[in-house]
N, C-alpha and C positions, 0 to 999 in steps of 0.2 A: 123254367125247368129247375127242380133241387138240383143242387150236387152231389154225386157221392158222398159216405161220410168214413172215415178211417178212423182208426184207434189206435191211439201213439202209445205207447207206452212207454214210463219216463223213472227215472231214476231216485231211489232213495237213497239221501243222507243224513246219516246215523253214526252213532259211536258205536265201534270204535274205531273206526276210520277219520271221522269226522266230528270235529267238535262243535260248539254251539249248537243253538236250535235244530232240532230234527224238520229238513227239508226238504223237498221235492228239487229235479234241474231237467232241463232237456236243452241241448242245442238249437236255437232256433231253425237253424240249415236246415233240419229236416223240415219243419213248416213251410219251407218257404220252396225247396223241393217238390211237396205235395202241392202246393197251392200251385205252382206253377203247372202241376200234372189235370190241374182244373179238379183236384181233391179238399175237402174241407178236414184240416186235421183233430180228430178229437182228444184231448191228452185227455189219459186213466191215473185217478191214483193210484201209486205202486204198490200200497198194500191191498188194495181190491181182493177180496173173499172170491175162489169160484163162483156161488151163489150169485155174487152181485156180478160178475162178470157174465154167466149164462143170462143174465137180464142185458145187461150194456151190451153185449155181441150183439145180442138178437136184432137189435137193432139199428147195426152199422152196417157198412158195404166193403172193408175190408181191413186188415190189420195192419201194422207197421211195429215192427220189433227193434226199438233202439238199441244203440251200444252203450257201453257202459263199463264197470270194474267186473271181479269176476266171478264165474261160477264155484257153488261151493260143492263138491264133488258128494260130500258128507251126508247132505240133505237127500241125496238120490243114491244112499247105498254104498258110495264111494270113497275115497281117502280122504283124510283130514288133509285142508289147505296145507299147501309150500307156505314157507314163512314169507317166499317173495311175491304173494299172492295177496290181494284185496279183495275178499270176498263180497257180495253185495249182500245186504240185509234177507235174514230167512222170509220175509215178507212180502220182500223183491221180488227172490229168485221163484216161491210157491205162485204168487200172481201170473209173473212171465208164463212159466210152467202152463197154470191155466188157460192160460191166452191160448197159446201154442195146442192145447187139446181140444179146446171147445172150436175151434176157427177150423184146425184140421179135420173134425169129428164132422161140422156143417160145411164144408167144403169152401168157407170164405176165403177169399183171395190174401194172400201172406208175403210179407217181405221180411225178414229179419236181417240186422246190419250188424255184425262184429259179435257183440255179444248172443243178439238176436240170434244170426245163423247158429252159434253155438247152444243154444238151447232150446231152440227146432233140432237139432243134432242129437243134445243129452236124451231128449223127450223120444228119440225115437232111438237109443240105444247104441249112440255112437263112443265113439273112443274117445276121451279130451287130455291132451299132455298139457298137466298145469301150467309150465315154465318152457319156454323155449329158450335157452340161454340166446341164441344168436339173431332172438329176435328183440332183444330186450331194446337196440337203439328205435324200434317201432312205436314206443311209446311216445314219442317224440315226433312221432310220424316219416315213412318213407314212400318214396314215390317208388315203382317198380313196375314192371310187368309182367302179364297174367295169359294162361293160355287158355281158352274153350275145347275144353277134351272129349266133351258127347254132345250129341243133338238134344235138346231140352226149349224151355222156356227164355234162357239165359240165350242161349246160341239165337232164336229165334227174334230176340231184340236185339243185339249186338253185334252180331253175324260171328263167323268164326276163327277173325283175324285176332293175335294177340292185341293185346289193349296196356293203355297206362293206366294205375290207379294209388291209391294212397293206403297205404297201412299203420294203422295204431292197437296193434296189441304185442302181446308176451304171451299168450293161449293157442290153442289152436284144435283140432279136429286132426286125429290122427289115425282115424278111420271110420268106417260107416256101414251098415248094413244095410238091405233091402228092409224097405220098400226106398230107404236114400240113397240118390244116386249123386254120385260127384259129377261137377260137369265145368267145374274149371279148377286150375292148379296151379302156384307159380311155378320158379325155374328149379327151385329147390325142393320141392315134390308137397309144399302145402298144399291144403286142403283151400280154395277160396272161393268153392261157391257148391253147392248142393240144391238138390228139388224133390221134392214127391212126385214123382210121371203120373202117377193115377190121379194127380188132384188138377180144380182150373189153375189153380196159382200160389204153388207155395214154391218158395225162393229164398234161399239163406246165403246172403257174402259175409264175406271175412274180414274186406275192404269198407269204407267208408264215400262210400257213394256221393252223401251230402257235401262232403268237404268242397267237392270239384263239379259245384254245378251246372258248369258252363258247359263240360266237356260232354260229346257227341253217345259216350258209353253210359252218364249217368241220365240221362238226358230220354236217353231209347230204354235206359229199365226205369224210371220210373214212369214212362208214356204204356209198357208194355202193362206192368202195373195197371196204371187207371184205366186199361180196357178190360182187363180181369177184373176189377171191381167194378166199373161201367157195368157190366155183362151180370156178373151178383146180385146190382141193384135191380136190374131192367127185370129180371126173373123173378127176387124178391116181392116188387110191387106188382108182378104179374099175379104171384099167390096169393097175394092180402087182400 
């Protein structure tokens, strides 16, 4: 029997952030997350055209939204980058974008991670506070704890006990409208996890799932995951 097949999406580096040759990076953690979910990971180049994306979508089983540096607020309306901001390549961030509408639009099953969930976020009109000053030692990563505030997708894999997890950014989500609902928060009233209720599986954390693959919370969302894309593919090939 095939495997499912997911689309990673992976990060450009580019001047002027980054010198030398213009590159591609993904963490491998997430491959090996997915593969463990009994997922085949497909990485996207980051500058992928809508165009070619509505081709590549069409024929995956679900998405995967990496993390990465940050949104540029500019591209979608909004304020020019804080100086203490990395924006990612306008190339990046328009692909991401696409990702995030065409998967929504076909109701393919969606995880986005750190940056991911934040532009599942932007894409759907949410609030983003460039700089969080008091979160800046999270770039460095912090371990902390996270609370399940609504019933959702998230609650239905992890149950509804606080949990540990790890944080790496200085961004964040500082509100959201319908049709996004929040459905976890840390103690400090961030934002770390958001869904669309009306879709099989769209899902955005804040946290970094991959880092900590062992533990019992990353463990249950990405198995939650490959039953929503299981479930995408089973249908898909019903159609064809």
């Amino acid at each position: 029997m095939r495997l499912p097949i997911v689309a990673v999406s992976v990060e450009l580096l580019d001047a002027p952030h980054y010198k030398g040759v213009k590159r591609c990076q993904l963490f491998h953690a997430y491959l090996e997350c997915l593969r463990e979910a009994g997922l085949i990971p497909l990485l996207i180049a980051p500058d992928s055209t809508p165009t070619e994306l509505q081709q590549i979508l069409g024929s995956v089983d679900g998405v995967l939204l990496s993390g990465g540096d940050d949104i540029d607020l500019s591209l979608t309306g909004g304020d020019a980058p804080l100086e203490a901001c990395k924006p990612v390549p306008e190339a990046q961030q328009r692909s991401v974008m696409a990702m995030v509408n065409i998967a929504v639009e076909r109701d393919i099953p969606l995880l986005g991670i750190c940056l991911g969930m934040q532009s599942l976020g932007i894409a759907h009109g949410a609030v983003l506070n460039q700089h969080l000053p008091q979160h800046e030692q999270h770039t460095k990563g912090v371990e902390h704890s996270i609370n399940v505030t609504a019933s959702g997708k998230l609650k239905d894999a992890v149950g509804g006990e606080p949990f540990s997890i790890l944080s790496y950014h200085h961004q964040g989500l500082d509100s959201v409208i319908p049709p996004l609902k929040v459905v976890a928060t840390a103690g400090d009233g961030t934002i770390e996890a958001i869904e669309l209720p009306d879709k099989e599986f769209v899902v955005g954390v804040q946290w970094h799932p991959e880092k900590t693959p062992a533990s019992a919370a990353t463990r249950a969302l990405f198995a939650s995951f490959a039953d929503a894309v299981n479930r995408y593919r089973a249908k898909r090939v019903k159609q064809s």
